[in-house]
C-alpha positions as CSV (number, residue, x, y, z in Angstrom):
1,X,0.0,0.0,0.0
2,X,1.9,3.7,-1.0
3,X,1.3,6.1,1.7
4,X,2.8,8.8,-0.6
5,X,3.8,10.1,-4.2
6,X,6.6,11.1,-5.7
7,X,6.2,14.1,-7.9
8,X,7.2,14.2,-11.5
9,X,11.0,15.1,-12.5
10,X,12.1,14.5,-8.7
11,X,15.5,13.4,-8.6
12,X,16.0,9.7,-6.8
13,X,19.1,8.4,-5.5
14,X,19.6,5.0,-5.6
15,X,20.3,2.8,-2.9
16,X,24.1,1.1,-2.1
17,X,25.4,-1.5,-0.1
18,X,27.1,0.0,3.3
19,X,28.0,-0.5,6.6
20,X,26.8,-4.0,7.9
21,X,24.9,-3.7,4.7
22,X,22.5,-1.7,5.5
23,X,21.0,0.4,2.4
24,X,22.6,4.0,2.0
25,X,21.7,6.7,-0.1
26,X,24.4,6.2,-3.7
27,X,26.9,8.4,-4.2
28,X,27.6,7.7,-7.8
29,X,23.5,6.4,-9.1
30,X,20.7,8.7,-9.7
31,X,17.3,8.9,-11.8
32,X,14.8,12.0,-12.8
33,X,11.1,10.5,-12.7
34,X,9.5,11.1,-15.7
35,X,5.8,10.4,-14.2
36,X,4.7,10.6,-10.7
37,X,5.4,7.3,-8.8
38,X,3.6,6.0,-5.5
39,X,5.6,4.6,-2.4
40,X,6.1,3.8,0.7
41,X,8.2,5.7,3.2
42,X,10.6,3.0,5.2
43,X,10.6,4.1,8.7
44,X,14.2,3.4,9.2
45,X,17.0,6.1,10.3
46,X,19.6,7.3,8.2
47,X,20.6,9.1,4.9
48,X,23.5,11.2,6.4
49,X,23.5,14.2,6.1
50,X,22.1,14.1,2.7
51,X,18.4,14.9,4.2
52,X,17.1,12.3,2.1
53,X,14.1,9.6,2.6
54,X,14.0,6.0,1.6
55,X,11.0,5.1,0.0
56,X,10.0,2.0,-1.5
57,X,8.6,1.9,-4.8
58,X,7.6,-0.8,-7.0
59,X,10.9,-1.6,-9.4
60,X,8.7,-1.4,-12.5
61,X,8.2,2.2,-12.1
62,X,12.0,2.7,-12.3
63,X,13.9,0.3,-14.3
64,X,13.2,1.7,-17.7
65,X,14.9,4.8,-16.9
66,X,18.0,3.1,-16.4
67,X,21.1,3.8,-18.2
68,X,23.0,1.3,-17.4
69,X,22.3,-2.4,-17.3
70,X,25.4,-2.5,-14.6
71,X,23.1,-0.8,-12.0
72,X,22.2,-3.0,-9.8
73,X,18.6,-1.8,-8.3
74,X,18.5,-3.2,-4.2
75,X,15.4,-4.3,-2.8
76,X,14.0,-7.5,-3.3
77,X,12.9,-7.9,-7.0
78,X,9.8,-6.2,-6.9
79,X,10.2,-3.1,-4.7
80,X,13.3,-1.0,-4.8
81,X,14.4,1.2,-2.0
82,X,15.1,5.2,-3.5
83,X,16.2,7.8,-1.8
84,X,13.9,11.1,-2.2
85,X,13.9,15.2,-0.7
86,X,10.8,14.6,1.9
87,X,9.9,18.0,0.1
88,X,9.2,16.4,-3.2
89,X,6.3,13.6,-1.8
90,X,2.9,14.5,-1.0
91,X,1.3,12.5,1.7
92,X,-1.4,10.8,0.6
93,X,-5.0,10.2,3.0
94,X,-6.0,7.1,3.9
């Protein structure tokens, strides 16, 4: 269930392996959405001091903006975790 949507053209950071591999924002991987794309906010702690959010989207939404067939999206097949500005989602109602 997405509890809140990306807007169109935000910039997503993709997620990287780190320390005790837990997911970390990517220094190097990045995508522009070209649609708006529903998520899920991960209630987890960290980011840095990047002030970004993970947010799990479905992988779908995603892969066809890819590049690179060397990315390697992390999640677990069907969602992928992104990193977003908190300013760029809107909250959805339930």
């Amino acid at each position: 269930m997405s509890d809140l949507a990306i807007k169109k053209g935000t910039k997503c950071v993709l997620s990287e392996l780190g320390h005790n591999n837990f997911l970390y924002p990517s220094t190097s991987y990045a995508i522009n959405l070209n649609r708006i794309v529903f998520g899920k906010k991960m209630s987890w702690l960290g980011g840095g001091d990047s002030g970004l959010m993970p947010v799990s989207i479905l992988t779908q939404a995603i892969s066809n903006l890819l590049t690179s067939t060397s990315i390697q999206l992390l999640g677990d097949g069907t969602y992928s975790i992104v990193w977003v500005d908190p300013d760029a989602c809107l909250v959805l109602k339930n």
